[in-house]
C-alpha positions in Angstrom: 0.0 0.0 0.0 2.9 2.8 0.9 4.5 1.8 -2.9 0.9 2.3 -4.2 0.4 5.5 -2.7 4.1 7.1 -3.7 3.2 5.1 -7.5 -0.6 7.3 -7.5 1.9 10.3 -7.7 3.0 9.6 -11.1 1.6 9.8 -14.7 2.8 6.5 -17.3 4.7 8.6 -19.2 7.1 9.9 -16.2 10.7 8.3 -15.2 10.9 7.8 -12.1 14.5 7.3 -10.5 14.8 5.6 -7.2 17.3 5.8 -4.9 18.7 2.3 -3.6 18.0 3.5 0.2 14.8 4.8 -0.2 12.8 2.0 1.6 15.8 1.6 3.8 16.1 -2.0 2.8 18.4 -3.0 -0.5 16.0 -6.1 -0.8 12.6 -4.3 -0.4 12.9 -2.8 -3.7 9.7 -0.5 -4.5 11.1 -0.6 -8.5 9.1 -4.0 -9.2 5.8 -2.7 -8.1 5.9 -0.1 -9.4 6.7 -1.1 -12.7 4.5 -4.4 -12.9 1.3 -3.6 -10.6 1.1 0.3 -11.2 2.8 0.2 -14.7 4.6 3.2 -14.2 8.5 3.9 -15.4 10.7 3.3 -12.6 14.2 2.2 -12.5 17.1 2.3 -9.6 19.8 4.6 -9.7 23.0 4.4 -8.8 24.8 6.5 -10.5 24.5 10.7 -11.1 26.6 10.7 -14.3 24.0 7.8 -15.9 21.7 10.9 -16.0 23.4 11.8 -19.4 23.0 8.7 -21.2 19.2 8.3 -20.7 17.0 9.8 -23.5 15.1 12.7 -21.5 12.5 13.4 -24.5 10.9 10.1 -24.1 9.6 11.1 -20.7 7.2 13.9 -19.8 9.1 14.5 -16.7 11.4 12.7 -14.5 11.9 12.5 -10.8 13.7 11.4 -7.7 13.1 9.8 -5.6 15.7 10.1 -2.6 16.0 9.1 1.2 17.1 12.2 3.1 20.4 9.9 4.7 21.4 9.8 0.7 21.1 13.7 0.1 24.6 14.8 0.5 25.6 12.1 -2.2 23.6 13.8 -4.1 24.9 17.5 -3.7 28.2 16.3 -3.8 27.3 15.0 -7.0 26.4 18.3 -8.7 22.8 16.8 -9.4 21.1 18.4 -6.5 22.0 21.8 -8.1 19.2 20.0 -11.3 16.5 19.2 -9.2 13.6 20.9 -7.1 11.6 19.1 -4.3 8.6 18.2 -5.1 6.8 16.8 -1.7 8.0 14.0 1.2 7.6 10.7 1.3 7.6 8.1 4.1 8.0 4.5 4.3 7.5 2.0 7.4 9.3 -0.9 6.5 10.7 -3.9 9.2 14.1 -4.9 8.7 15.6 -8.4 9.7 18.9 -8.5 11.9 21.2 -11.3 13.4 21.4 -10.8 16.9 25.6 -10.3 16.9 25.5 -11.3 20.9 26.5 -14.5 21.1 27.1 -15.5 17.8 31.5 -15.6 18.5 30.9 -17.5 21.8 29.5 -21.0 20.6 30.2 -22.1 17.2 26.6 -24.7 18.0 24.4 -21.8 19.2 21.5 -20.6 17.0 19.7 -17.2 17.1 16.4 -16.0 15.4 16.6 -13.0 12.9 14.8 -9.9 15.4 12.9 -8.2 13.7 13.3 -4.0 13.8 10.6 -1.4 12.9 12.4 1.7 10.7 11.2 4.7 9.5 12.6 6.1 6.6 11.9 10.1 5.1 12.5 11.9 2.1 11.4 13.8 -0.9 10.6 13.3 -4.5 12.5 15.7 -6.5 11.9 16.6 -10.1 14.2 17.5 -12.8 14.1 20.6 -14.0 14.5 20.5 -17.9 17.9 21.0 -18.7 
């Protein structure tokens, strides 16, 4: 529901660019949802520099969508200087995690994954036509 409700935002004929930290999680990618229940364009990004090698004109507009922890990639990137926030975004998501506590004391001990509750913030930017 929070993938559907950031995918709502978006016309078909947008690019969307997601940042790999914006649910938090590298394996709770919102990319597949959005391209395969909501049938809108969105792709990860990793790289700034990629920008220039994507055809811009086949898109009515492109966005961002970026965590706020990954913003000063970003501006030291240059490609904050190209873009102009939009609105915010939130996701709830739970994350998995070994518990590291006794893990290096008995080689036959066994620990459940714990499960933690994160929130992660940011904005969805748009790219100003260049």
């Amino acid at each position: 529901p929070q993938v559907k409700q950031i995918a709502d935002k978006f016309s078909q004929d947008d690019l969307i660019l997601v940042d790999r930290g914006t649910t938090g999680d590298p394996w709770a990618m919102m990319t597949g949802p959005m391209n395969f229940l909501y049938q809108k364009q969105a792709v990860y990004f990793f790289n700034p520099n990629d920008l220039g090698k994507i055809d811009q004109s086949k898109f009515n507009k492109i966005y961002l969508i970026i965590p706020d922890s990954s913003l000063d990639f970003y501006k030291k990137s240059g490609l904050y200087e190209k873009i102009e926030a939009q609105e915010n975004y939130q996701i709830a998501n739970n994350l998995l995690t070994v518990p590291t506590n006794n893990a290096s004391q008995n080689l036959f001990s066994f620990s459940l994954p714990e499960k933690n509750k994160i929130q992660v913030t940011g904005k969805i930017y748009l790219l100003r036509n260049q």
